[in-house]
C-alpha positions as CSV (number, residue, x, y, z in Angstrom):
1,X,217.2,65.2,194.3
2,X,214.2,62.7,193.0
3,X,212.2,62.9,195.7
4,X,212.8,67.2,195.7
5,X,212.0,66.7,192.1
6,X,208.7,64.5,192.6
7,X,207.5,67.1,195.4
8,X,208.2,70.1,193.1
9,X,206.0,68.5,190.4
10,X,203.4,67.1,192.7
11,X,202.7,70.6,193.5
12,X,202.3,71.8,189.8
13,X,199.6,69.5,189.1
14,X,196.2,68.5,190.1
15,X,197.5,65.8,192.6
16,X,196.3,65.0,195.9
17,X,199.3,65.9,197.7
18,X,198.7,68.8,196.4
19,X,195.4,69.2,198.4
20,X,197.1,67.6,201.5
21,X,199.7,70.4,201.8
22,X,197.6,73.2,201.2
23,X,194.9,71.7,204.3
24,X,198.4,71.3,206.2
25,X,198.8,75.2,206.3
26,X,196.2,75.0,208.7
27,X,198.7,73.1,210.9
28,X,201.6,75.8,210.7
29,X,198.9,79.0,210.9
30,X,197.8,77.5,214.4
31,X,201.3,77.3,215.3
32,X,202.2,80.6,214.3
33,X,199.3,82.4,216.6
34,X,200.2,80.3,219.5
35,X,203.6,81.3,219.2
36,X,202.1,85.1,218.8
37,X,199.4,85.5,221.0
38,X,199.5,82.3,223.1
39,X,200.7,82.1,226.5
40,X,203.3,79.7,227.3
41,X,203.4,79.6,230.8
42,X,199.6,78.4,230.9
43,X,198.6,74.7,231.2
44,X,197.9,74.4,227.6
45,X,201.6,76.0,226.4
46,X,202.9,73.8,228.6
47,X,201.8,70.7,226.7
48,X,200.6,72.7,223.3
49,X,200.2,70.8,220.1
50,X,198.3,72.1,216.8
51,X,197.8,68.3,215.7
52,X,195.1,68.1,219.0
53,X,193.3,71.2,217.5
54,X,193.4,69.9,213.6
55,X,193.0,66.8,211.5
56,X,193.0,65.9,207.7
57,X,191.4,63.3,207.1
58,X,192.0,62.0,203.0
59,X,189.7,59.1,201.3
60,X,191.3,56.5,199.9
61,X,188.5,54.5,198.9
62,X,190.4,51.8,197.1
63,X,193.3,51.5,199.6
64,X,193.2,47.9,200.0
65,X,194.0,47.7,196.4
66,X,197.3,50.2,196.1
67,X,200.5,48.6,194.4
68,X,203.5,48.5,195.8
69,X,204.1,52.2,194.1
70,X,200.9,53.9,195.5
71,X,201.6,52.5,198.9
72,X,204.6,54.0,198.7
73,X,203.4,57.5,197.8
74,X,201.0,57.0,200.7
75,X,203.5,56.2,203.2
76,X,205.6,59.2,201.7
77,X,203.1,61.6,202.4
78,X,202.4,60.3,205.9
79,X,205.7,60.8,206.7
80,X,206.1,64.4,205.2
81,X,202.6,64.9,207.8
82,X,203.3,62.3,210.2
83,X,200.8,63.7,213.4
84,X,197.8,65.3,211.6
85,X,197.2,63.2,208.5
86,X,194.7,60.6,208.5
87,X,193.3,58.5,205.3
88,X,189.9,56.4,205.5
89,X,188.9,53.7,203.4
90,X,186.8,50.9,202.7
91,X,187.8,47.2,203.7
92,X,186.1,44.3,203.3
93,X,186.3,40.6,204.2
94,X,184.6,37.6,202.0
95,X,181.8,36.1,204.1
96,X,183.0,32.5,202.8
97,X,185.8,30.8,204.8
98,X,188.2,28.9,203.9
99,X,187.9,25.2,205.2
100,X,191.4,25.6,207.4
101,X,189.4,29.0,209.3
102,X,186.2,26.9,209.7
103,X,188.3,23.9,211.3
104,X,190.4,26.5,213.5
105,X,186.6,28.4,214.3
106,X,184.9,25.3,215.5
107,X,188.4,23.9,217.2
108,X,188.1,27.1,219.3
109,X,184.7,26.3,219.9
110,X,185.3,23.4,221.6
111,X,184.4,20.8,218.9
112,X,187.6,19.7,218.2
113,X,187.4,16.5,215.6
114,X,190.1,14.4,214.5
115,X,187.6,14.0,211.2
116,X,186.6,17.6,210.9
117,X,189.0,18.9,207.8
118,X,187.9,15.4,206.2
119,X,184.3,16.2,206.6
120,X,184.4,19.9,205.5
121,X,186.4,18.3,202.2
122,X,183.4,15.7,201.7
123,X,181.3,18.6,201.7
124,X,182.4,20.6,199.5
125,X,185.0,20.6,197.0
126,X,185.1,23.3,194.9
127,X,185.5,27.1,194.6
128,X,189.2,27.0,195.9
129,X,188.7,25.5,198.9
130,X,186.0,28.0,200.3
131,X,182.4,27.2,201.6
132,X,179.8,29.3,202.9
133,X,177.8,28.8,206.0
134,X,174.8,27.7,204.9
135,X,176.2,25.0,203.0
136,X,178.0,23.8,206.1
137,X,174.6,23.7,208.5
138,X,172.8,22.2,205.1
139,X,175.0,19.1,205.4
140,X,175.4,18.9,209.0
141,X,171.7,19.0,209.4
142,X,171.0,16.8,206.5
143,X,173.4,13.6,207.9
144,X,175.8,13.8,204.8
145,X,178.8,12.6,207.1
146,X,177.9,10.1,209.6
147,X,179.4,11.1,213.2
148,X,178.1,10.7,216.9
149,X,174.9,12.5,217.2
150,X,176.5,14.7,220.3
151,X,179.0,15.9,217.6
152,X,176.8,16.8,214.9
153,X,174.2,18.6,217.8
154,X,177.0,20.6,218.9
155,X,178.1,21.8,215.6
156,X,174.9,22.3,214.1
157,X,174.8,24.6,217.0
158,X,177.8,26.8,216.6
159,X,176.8,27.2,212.6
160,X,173.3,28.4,213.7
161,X,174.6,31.1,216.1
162,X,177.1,31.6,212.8
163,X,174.0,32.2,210.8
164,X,172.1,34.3,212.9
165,X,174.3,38.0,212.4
166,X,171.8,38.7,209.4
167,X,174.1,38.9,206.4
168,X,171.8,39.7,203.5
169,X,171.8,36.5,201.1
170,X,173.2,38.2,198.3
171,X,176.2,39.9,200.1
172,X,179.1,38.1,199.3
173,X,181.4,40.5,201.3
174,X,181.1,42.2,204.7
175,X,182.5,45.9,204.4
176,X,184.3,48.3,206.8
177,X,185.2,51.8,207.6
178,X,189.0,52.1,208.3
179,X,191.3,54.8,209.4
180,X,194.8,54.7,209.6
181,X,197.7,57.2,210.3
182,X,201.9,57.4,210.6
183,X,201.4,55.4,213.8
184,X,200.1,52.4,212.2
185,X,202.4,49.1,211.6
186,X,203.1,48.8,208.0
187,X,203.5,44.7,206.0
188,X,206.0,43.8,204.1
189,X,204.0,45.6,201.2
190,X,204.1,49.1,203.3
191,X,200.7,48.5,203.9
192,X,199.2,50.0,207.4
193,X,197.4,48.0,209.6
194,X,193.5,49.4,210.2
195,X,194.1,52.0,213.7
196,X,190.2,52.1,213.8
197,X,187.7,49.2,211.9
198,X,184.2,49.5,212.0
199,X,182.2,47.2,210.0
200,X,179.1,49.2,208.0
201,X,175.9,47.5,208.7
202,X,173.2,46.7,205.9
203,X,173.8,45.8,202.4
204,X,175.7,48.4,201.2
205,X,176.2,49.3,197.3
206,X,179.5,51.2,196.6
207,X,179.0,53.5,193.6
208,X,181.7,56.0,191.8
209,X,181.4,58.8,194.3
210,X,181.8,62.2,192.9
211,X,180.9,60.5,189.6
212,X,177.6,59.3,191.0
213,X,176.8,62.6,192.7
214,X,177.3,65.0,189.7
C-alpha cells in the first residue's frame, strides 16, 4: 500500500520519476507496433526486444553523494524499468593517496621495502595520513631518508612515471563519466558499482547546470 501510495503521488508532482515513466511509454508504444505490424516469424521476432531499440538515460549528477533514502528511490525505479533505464553521473577520485595505497603501489612495483611505511610516515605526517606525489619524489630526490642508492633510484623512478599523466597542479580530484543500470552490483549502501567509467580529461570546472545555462 506505501509503495502504491508513493507511486501515486510521485506521479502528481514534478518528480523525476515522473519524467522516467512518461520516456518509458516509448518502451510499451514499440512493443505494441511490433506486436501489430511486426512479423514474428522473421529473424528479428524471433529474438525481439524494445529495450535494443530504446534507452533512457537520467543524470544524476551528484550520485556518489545519495543517502541511504535516495539510493533507495534510485534502486526502486531501476527495478520498476529494470532493461532500459540508465542514470550517468560524475565520480571522482582524490589525486592524494593514502600512505597504505602508495606502500601497496610501489610493493606491486617491485620495490618492496621492509622500511617503506616508516619512510612515507617520516615524510609526511599530516592531512590524515594522505600525501601527494610530488611531495613523495621531493623527498626521495632530496635524500630525506637515507636508504641504498639502488632503492631510492628505483623509486624515484616509479614516482616520475607517477607524475608524468599531466594532472593540472591545482586539480585536487580526477573526475569521471559513469553509467550504471539494473545489472550493476549494488554495496551494502544499495549503491551500484560504475557498468562504464571513463575519466574526463582536462581540468574540468563543474557548475550548476540548468542554473548556469539559463
Amino acid at each position: 500500500l506505501f509503495r502504491s501510495l508513493s507511486y501515486w503521488a510521485s506521479m502528481r508532482l514534478q518528480t523525476l520519476y515522473r519524467t522516467v515513466s512518461g520516456m518509458m511509454l516509448y518502451h510499451q508504444a514499440l512493443q505494441c507496433h511490433f506486436e501489430a505490424q511486426g512479423d514474428k516469424r522473421s529473424r528479428l521476432g524471433l529474438v525481439w526486444d524494445p529495450s535494443d531499440a530504446f534507452t533512457c538515460i537520467a543524470a544524476m549528477q551528484i550520485y556518489p553523494f545519495f543517502s541511504s533514502t535516495m539510493l533507495k528511490h534510485t534502486n526502486i525505479m531501476f527495478n520498476k524499468f529494470p532493461k532500459s533505464l540508465k542514470v550517468a553521473f560524475i565520480d571522482y577520485e582524490d589525486t592524494e593517496m593514502k600512505l597504505a595505497e602508495w606502500v601497496k603501489l610501489f610493493q606491486q612495483k617491485g620495490h618492496a621495502s621492509e622500511s617503506l611505511e616508516e619512510l612515507f610516515a617520516k615524510i609526511h605526517e599530516a592531512k590524515d595520513g594522505t600525501i601527494s606525489r610530488e611531495e613523495i619524489a621531493a623527498a626521495l630526490e632530496g635524500g630525506q631518508i637515507k636508504m641504498p642508492q639502488d632503492v631510492r633510484d628505483k623509486l624515484v623512478e616509479s614516482t616520475q612515471v607517477l607524475l608524468s599523466d599531466c594532472i593540472h597542479e591545482r586539480q585536487k580530484r580526477r573526475y569521471y563519466s559513469c553509467l550504471i543500470d539494473a545489472t550493476c552490483p549494488e554495496d551494502a549502501q544499495g549503491k551500484r558499482a560504475a557498468k562504464y567509467k571513463i575519466e574526463l580529461p582536462g581540468f574540468p570546472i563543474l557548475g550548476d547546470g540548468k542554473g548556469d545555462n539559463q
